[in-house]
N, CA, C and O atoms as a GROMACS GRO file, in nm:
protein
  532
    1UNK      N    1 -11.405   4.685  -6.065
    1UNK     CA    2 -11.482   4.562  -6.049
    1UNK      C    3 -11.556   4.564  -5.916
    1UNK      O    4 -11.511   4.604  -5.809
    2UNK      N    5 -11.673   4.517  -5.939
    2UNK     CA    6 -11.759   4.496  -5.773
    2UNK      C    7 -11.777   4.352  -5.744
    2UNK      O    8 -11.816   4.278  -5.835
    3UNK      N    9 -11.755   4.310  -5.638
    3UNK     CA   10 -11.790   4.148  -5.609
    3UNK      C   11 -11.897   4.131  -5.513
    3UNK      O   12 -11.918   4.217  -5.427
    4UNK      N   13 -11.966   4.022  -5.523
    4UNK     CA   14 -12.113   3.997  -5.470
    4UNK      C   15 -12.100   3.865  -5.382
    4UNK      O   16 -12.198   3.835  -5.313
    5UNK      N   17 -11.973   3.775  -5.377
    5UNK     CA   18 -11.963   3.672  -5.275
    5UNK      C   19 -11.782   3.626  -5.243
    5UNK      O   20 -11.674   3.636  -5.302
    6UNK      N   21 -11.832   3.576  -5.122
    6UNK     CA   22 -11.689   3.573  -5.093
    6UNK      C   23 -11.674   3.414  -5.060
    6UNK      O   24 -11.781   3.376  -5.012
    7UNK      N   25 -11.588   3.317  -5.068
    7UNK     CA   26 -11.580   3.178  -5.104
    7UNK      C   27 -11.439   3.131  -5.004
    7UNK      O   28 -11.351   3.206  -4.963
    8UNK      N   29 -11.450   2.989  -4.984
    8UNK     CA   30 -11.274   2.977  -4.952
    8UNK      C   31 -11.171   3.070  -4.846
    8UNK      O   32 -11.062   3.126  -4.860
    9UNK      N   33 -11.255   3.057  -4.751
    9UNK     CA   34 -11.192   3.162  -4.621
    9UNK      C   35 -11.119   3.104  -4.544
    9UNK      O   36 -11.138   2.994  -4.494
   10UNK      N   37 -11.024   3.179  -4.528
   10UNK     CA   38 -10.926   3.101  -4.438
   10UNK      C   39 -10.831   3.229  -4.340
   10UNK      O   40 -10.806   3.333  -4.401
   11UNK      N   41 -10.798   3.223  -4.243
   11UNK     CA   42 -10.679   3.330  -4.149
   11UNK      C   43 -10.586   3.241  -4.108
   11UNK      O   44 -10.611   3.129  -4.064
   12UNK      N   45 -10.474   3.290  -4.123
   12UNK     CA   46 -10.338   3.244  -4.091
   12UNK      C   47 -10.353   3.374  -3.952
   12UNK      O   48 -10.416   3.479  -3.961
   13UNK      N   49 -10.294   3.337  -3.859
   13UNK     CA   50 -10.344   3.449  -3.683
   13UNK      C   51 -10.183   3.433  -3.631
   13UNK      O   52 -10.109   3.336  -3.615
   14UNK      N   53 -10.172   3.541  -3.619
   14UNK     CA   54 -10.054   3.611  -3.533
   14UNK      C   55 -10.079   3.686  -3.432
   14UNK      O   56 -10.157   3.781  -3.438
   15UNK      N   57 -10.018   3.653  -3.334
   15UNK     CA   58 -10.045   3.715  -3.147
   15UNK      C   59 -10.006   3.848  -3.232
   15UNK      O   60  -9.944   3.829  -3.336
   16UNK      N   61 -10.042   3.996  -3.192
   16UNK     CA   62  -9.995   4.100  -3.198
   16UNK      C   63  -9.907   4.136  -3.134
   16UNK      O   64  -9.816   4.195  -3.191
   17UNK      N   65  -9.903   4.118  -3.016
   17UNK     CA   66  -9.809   4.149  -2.912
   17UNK      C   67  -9.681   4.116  -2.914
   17UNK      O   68  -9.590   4.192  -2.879
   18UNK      N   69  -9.666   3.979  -2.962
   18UNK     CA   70  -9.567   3.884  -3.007
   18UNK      C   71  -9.474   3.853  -3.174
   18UNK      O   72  -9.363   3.826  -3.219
   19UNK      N   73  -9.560   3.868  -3.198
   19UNK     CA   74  -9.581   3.818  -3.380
   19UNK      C   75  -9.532   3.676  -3.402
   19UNK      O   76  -9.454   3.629  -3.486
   20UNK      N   77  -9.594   3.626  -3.312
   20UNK     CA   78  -9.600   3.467  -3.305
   20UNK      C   79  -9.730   3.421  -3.377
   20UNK      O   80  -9.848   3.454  -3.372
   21UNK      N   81  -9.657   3.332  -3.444
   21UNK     CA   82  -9.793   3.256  -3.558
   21UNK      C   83  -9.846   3.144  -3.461
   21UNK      O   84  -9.796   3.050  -3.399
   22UNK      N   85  -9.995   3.212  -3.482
   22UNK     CA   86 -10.058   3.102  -3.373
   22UNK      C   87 -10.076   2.962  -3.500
   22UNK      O   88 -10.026   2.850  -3.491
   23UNK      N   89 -10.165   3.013  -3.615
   23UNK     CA   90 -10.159   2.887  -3.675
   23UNK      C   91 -10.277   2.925  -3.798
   23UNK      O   92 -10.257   3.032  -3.855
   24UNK      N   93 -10.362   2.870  -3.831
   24UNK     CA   94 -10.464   2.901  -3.950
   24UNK      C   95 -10.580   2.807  -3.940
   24UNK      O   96 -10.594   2.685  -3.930
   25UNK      N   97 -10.686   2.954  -3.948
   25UNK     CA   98 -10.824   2.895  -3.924
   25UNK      C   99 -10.912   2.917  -4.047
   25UNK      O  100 -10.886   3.004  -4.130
   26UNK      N  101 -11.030   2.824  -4.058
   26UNK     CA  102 -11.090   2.791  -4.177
   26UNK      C  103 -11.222   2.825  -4.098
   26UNK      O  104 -11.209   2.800  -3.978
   27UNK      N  105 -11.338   2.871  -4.132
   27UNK     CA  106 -11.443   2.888  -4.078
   27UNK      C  107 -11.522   2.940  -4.163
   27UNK      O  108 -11.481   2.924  -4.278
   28UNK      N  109 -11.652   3.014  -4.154
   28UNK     CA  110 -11.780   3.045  -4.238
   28UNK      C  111 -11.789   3.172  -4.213
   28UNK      O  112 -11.732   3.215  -4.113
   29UNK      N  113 -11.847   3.241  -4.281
   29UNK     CA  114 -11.907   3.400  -4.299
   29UNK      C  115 -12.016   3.367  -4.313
   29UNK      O  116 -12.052   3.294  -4.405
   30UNK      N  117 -12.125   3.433  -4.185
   30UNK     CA  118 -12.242   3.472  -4.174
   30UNK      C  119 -12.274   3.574  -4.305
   30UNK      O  120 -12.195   3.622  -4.385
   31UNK      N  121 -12.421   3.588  -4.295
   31UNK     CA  122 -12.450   3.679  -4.402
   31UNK      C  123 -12.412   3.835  -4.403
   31UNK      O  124 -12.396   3.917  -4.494
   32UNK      N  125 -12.404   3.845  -4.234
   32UNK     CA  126 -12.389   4.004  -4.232
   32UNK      C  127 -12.228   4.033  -4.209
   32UNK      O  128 -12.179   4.145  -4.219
   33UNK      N  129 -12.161   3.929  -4.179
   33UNK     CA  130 -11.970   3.959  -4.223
   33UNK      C  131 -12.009   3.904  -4.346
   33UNK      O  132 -12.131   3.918  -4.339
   34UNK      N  133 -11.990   3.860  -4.438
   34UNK     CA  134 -11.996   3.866  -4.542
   34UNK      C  135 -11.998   4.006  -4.681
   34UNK      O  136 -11.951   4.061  -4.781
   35UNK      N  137 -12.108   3.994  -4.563
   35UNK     CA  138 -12.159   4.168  -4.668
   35UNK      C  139 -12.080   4.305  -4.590
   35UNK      O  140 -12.096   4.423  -4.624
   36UNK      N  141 -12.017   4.270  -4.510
   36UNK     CA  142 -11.964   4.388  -4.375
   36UNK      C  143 -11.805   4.377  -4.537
   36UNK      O  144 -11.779   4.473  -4.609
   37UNK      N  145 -11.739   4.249  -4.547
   37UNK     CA  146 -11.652   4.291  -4.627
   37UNK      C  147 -11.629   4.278  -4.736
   37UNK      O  148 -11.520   4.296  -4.790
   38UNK      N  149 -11.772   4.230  -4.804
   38UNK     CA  150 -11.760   4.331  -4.946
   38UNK      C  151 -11.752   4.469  -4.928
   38UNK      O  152 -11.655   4.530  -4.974
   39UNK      N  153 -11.862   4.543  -4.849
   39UNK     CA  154 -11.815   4.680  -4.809
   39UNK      C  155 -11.678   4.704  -4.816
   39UNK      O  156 -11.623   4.794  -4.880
   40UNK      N  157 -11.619   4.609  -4.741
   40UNK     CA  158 -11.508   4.665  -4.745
   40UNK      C  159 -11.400   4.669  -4.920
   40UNK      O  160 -11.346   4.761  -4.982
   41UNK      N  161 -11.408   4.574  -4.935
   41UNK     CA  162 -11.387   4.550  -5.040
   41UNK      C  163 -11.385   4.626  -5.134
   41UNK      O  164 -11.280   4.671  -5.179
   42UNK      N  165 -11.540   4.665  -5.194
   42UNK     CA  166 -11.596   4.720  -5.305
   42UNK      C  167 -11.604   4.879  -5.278
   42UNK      O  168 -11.590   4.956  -5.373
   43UNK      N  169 -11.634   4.945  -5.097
   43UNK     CA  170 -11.619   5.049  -5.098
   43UNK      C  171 -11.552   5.101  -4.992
   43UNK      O  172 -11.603   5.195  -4.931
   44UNK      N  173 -11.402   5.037  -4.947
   44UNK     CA  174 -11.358   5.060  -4.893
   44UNK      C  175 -11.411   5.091  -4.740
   44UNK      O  176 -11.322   5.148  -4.678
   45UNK      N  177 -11.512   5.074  -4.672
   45UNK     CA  178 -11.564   5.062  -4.556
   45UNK      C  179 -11.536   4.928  -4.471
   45UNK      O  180 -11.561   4.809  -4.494
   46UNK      N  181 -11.458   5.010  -4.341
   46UNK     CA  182 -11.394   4.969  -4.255
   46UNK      C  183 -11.530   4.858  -4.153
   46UNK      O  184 -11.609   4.912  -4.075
   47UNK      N  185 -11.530   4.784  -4.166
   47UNK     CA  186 -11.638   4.667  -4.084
   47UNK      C  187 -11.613   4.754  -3.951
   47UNK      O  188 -11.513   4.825  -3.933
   48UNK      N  189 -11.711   4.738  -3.870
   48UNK     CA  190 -11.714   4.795  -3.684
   48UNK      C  191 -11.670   4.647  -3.608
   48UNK      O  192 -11.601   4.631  -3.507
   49UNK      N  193 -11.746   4.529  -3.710
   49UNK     CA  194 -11.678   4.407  -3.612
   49UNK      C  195 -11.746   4.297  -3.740
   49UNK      O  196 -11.843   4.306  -3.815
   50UNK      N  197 -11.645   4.198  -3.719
   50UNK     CA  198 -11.702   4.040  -3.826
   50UNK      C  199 -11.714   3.957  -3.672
   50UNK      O  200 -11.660   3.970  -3.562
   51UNK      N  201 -11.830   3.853  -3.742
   51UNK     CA  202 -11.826   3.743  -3.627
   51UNK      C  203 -11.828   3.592  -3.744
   51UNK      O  204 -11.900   3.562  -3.839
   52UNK      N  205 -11.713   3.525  -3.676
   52UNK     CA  206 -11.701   3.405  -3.780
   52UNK      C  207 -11.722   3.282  -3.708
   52UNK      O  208 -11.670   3.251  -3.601
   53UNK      N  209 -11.832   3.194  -3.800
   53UNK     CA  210 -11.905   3.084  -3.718
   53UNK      C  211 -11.799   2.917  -3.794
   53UNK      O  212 -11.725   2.917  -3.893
   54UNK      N  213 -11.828   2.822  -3.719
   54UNK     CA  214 -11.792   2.736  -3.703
   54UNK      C  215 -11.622   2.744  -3.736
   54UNK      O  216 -11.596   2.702  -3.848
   55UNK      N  217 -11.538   2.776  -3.681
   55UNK     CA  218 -11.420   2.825  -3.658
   55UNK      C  219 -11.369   2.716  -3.616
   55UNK      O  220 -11.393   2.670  -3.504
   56UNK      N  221 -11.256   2.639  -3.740
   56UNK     CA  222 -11.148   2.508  -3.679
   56UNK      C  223 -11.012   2.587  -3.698
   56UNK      O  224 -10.998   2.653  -3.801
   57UNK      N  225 -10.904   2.582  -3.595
   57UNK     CA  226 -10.779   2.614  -3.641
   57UNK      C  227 -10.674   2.485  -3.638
   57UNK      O  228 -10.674   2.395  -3.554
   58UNK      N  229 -10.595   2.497  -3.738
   58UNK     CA  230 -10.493   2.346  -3.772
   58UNK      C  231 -10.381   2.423  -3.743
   58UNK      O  232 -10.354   2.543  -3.746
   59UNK      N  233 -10.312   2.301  -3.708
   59UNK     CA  234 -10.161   2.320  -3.660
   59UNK      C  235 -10.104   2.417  -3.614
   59UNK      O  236 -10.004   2.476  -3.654
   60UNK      N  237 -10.208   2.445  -3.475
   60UNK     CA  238 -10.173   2.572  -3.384
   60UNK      C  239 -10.003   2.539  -3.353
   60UNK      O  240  -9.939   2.437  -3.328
   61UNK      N  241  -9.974   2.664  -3.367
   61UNK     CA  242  -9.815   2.626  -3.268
   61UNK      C  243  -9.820   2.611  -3.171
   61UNK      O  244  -9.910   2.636  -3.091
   62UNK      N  245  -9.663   2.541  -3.152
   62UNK     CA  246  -9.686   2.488  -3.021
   62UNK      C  247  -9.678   2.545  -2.885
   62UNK      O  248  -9.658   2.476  -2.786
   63UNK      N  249  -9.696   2.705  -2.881
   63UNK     CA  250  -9.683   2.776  -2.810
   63UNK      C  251  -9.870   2.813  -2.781
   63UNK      O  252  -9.910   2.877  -2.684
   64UNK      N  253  -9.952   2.764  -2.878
   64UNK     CA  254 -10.087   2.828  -2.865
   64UNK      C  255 -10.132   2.768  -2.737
   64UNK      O  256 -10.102   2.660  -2.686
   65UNK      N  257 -10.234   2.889  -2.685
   65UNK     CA  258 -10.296   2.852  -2.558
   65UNK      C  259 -10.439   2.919  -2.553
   65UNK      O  260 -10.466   3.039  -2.559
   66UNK      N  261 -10.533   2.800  -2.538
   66UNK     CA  262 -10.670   2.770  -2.554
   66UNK      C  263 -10.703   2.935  -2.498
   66UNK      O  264 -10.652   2.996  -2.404
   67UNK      N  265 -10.827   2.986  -2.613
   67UNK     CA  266 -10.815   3.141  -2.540
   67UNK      C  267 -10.990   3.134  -2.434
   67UNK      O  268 -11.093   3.077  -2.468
   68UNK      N  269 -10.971   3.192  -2.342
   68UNK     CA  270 -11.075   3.201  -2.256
   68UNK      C  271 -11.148   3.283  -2.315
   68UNK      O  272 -11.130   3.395  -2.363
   69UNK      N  273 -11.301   3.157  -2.295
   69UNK     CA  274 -11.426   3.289  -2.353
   69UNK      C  275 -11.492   3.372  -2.302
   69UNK      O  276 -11.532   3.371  -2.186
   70UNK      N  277 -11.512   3.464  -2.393
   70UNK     CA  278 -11.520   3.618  -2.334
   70UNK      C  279 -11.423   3.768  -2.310
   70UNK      O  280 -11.450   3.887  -2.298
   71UNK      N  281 -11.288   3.680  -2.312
   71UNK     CA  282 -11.110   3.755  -2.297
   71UNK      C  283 -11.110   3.783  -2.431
   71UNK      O  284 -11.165   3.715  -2.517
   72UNK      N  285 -11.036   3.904  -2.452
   72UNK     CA  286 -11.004   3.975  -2.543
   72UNK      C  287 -10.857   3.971  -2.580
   72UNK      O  288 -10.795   4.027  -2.490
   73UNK      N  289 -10.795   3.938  -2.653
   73UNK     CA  290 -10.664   3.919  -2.779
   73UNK      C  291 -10.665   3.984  -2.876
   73UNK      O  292 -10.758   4.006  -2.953
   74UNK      N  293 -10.548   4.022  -2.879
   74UNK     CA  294 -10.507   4.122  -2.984
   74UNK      C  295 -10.430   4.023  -3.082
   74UNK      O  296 -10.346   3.944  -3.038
   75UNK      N  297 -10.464   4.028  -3.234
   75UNK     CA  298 -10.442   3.957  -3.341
   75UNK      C  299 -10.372   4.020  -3.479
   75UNK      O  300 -10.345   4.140  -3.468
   76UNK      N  301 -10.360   3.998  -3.527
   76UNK     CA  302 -10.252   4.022  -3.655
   76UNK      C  303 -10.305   3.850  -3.745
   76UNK      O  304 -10.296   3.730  -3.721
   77UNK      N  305 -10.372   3.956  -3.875
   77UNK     CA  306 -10.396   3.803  -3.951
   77UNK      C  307 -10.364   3.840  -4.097
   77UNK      O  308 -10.333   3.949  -4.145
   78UNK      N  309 -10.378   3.743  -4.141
   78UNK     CA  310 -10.352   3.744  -4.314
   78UNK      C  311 -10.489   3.684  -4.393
   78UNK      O  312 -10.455   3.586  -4.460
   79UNK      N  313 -10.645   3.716  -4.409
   79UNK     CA  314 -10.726   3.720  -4.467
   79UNK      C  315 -10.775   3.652  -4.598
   79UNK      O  316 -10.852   3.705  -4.678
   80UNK      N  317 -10.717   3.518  -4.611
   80UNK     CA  318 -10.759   3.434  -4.821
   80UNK      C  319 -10.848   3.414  -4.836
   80UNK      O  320 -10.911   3.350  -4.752
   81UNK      N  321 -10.906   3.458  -4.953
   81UNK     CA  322 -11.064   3.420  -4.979
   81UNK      C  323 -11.088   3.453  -5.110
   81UNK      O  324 -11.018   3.552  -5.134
   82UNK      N  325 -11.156   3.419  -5.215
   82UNK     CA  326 -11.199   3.428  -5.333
   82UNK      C  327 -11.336   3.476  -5.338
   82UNK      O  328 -11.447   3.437  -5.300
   83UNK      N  329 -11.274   3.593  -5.413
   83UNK     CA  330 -11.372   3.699  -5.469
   83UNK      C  331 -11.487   3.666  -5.608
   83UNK      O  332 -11.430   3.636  -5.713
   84UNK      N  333 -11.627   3.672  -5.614
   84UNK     CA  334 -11.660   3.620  -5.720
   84UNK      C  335 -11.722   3.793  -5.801
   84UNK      O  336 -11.784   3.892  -5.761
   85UNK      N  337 -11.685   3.766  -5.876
   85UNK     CA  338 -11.679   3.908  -5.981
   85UNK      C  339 -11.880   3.926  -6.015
   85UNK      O  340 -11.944   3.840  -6.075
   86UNK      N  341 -11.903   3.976  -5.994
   86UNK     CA  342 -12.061   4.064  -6.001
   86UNK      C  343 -12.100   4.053  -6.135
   86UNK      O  344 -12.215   4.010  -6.135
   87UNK      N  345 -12.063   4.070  -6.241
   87UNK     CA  346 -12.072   4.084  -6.381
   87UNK      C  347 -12.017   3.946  -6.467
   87UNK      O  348 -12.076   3.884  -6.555
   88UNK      N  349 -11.907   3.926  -6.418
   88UNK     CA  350 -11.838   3.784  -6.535
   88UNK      C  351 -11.843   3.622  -6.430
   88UNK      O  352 -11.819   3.508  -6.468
   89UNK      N  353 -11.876   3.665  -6.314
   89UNK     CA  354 -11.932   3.537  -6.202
   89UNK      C  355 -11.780   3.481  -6.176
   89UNK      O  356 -11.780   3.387  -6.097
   90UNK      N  357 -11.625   3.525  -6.234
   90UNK     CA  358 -11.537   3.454  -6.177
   90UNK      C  359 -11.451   3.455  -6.055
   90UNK      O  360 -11.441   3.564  -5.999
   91UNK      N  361 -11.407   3.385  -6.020
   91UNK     CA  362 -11.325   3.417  -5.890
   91UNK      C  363 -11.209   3.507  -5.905
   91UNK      O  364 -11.156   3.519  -6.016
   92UNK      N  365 -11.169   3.567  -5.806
   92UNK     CA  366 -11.068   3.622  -5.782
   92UNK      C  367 -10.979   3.606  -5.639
   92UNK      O  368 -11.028   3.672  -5.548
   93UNK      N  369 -10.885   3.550  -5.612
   93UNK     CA  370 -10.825   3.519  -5.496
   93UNK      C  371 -10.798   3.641  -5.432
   93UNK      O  372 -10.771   3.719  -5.523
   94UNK      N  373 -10.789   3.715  -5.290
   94UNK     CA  374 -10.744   3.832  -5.245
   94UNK      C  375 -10.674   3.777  -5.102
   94UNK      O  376 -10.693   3.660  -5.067
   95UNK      N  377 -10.611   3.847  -5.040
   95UNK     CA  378 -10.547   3.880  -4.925
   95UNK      C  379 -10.535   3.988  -4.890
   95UNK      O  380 -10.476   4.075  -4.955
   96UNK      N  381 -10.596   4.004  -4.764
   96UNK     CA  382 -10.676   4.057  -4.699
   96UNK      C  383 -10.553   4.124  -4.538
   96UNK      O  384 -10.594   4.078  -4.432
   97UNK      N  385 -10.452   4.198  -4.525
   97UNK     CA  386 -10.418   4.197  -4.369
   97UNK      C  387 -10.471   4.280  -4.308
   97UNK      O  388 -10.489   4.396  -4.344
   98UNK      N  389 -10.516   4.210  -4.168
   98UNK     CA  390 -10.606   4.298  -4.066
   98UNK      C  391 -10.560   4.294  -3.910
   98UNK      O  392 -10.597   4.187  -3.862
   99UNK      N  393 -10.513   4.349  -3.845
   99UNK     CA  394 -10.541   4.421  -3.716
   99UNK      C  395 -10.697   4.418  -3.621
   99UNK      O  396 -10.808   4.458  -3.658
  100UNK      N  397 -10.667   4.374  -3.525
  100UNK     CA  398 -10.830   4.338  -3.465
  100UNK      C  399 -10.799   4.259  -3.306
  100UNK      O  400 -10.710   4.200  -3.245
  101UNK      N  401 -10.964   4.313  -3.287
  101UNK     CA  402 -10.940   4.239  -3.103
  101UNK      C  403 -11.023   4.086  -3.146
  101UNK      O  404 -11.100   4.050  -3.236
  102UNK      N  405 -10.979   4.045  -3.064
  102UNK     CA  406 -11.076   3.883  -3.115
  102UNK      C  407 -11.141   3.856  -2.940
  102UNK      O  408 -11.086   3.885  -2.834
  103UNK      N  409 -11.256   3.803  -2.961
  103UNK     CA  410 -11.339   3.718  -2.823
  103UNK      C  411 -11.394   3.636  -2.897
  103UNK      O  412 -11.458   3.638  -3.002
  104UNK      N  413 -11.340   3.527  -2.788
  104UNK     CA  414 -11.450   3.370  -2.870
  104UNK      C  415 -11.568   3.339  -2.759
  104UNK      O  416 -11.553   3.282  -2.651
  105UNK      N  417 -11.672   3.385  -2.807
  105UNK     CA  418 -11.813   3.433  -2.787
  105UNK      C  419 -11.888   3.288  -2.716
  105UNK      O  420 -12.003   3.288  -2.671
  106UNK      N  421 -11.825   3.206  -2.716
  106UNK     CA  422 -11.834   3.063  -2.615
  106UNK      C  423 -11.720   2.994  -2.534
  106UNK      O  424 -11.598   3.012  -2.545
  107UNK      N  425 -11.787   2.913  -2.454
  107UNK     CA  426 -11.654   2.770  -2.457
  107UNK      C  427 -11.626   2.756  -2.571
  107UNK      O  428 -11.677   2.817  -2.664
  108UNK      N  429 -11.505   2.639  -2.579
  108UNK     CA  430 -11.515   2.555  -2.698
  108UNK      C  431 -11.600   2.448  -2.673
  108UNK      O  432 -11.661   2.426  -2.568
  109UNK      N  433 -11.603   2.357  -2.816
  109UNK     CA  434 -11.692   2.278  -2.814
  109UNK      C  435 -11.625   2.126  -2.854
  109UNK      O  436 -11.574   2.125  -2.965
  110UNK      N  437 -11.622   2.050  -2.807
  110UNK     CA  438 -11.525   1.953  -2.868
  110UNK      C  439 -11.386   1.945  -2.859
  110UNK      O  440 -11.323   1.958  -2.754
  111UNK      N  441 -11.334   1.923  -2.982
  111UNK     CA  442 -11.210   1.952  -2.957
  111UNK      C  443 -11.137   2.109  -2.955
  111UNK      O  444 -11.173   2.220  -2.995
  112UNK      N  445 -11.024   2.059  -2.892
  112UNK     CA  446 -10.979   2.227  -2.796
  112UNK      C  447 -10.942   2.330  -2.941
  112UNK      O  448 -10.906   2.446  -2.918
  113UNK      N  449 -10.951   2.285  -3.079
  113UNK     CA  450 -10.888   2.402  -3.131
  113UNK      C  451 -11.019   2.397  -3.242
  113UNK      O  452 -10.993   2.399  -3.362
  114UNK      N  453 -11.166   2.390  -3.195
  114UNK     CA  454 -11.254   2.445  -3.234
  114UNK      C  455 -11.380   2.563  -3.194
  114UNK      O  456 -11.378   2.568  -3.071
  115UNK      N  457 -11.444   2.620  -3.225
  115UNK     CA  458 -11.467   2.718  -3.194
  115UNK      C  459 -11.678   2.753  -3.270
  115UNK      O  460 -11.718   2.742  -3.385
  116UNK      N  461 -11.751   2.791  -3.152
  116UNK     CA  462 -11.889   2.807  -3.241
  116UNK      C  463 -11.881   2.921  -3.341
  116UNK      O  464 -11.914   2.906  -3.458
  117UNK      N  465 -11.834   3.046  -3.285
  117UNK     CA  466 -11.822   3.200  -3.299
  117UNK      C  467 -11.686   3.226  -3.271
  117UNK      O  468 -11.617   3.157  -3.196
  118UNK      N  469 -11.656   3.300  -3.317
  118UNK     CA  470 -11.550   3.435  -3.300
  118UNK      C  471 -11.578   3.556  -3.291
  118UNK      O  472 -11.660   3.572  -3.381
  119UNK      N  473 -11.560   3.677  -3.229
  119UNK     CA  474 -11.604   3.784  -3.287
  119UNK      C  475 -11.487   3.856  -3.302
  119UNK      O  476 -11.397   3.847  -3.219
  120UNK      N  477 -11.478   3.929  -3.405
  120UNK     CA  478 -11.344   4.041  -3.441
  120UNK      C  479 -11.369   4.169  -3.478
  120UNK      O  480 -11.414   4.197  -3.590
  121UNK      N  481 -11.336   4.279  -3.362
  121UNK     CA  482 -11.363   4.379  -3.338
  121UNK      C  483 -11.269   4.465  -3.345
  121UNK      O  484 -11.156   4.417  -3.350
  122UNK      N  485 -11.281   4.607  -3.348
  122UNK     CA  486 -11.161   4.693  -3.345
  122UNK      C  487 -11.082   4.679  -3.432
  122UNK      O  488 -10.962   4.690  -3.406
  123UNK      N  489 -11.142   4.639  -3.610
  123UNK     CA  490 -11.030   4.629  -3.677
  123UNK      C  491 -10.976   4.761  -3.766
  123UNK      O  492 -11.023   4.874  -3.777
  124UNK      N  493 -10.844   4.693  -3.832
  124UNK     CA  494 -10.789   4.829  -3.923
  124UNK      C  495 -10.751   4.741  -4.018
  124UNK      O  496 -10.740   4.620  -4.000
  125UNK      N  497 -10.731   4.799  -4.121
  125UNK     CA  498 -10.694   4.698  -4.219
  125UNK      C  499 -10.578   4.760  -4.325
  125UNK      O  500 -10.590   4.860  -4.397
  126UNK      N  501 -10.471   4.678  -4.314
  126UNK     CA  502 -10.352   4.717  -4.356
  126UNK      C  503 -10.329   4.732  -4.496
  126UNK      O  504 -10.266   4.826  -4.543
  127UNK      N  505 -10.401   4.601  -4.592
  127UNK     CA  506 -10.364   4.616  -4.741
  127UNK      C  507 -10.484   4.509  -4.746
  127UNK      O  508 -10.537   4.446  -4.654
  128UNK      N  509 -10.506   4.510  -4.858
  128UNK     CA  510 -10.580   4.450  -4.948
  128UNK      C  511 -10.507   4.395  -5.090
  128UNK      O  512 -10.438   4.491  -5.125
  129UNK      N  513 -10.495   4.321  -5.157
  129UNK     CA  514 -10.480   4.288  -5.230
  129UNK      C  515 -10.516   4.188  -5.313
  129UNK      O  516 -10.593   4.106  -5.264
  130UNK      N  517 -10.468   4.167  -5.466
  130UNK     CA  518 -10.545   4.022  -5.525
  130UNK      C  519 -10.436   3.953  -5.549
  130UNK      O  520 -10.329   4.003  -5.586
  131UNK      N  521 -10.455   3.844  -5.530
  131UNK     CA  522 -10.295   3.715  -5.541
  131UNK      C  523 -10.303   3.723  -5.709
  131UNK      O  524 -10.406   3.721  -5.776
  132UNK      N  525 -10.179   3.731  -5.751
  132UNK     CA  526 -10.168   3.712  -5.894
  132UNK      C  527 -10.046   3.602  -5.889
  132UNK      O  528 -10.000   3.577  -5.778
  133UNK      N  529  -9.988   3.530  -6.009
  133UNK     CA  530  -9.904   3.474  -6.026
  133UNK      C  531  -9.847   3.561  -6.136
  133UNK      O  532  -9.740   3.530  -6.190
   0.00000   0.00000   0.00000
């Protein structure tokens, strides 16, 4: 199967260092992450870097601490998003785990656990998979 859009994004983020769950962020895919992981997806090509725009995270733990922009963090995430099938137009749910440096490419803006940009660099990507029941 090949898929042509990706829908319903969300990261659940774990410190690497730690494997402390920071918490889960909901945000947008630009056109060119977008298409960076269908690549990945459809032909297994490793993205060089995603940058994810309007970035809210909920119920940071209570250990999270506002990350300075421009500083680099090492992350551990879990990737949900629905796949829309190229040929029959339906969704497909996947999970996604990835390895990656993160810089948040501004201040924040507002409130402290929002974000303009992200950028996520240096990734590897552990599994892929599609959620089935």
């Amino acid at each position: 199967m090949m898929y042509d859009r990706i829908v319903n994004t969300s990261l659940d983020v774990f410190d690497r260092d730690t494997g402390n769950y920071i918490g889960k962020a909901r945000f947008v895919l630009p056109a060119e992450s977008e298409k960076a992981l269908l690549d990945l997806i459809n032909f297994g090509k490793i993205p060089k870097q995603l940058v994810l725009i309007d970035v809210s995270l909920y119920n940071p733990s209570k250990s999270y601490v506002l990350p300075e922009a421009f500083q680099v963090y090492r992350r551990n995430s879990i990737l949900n998003a629905a796949l829309r099938d190229t040929d029959s137009g339906e969704q497909m749910p996947v999970e996604i785990r990835l390895k990656y440096d993160a810089r948040v490419k501004a201040h924040p803006l507002g409130p402290l656990f929002y974000f303009d940009a992200v950028e996520l660099f240096n990734l590897a990507v552990a599994s892929i998979r599609a959620v089935r029941f």
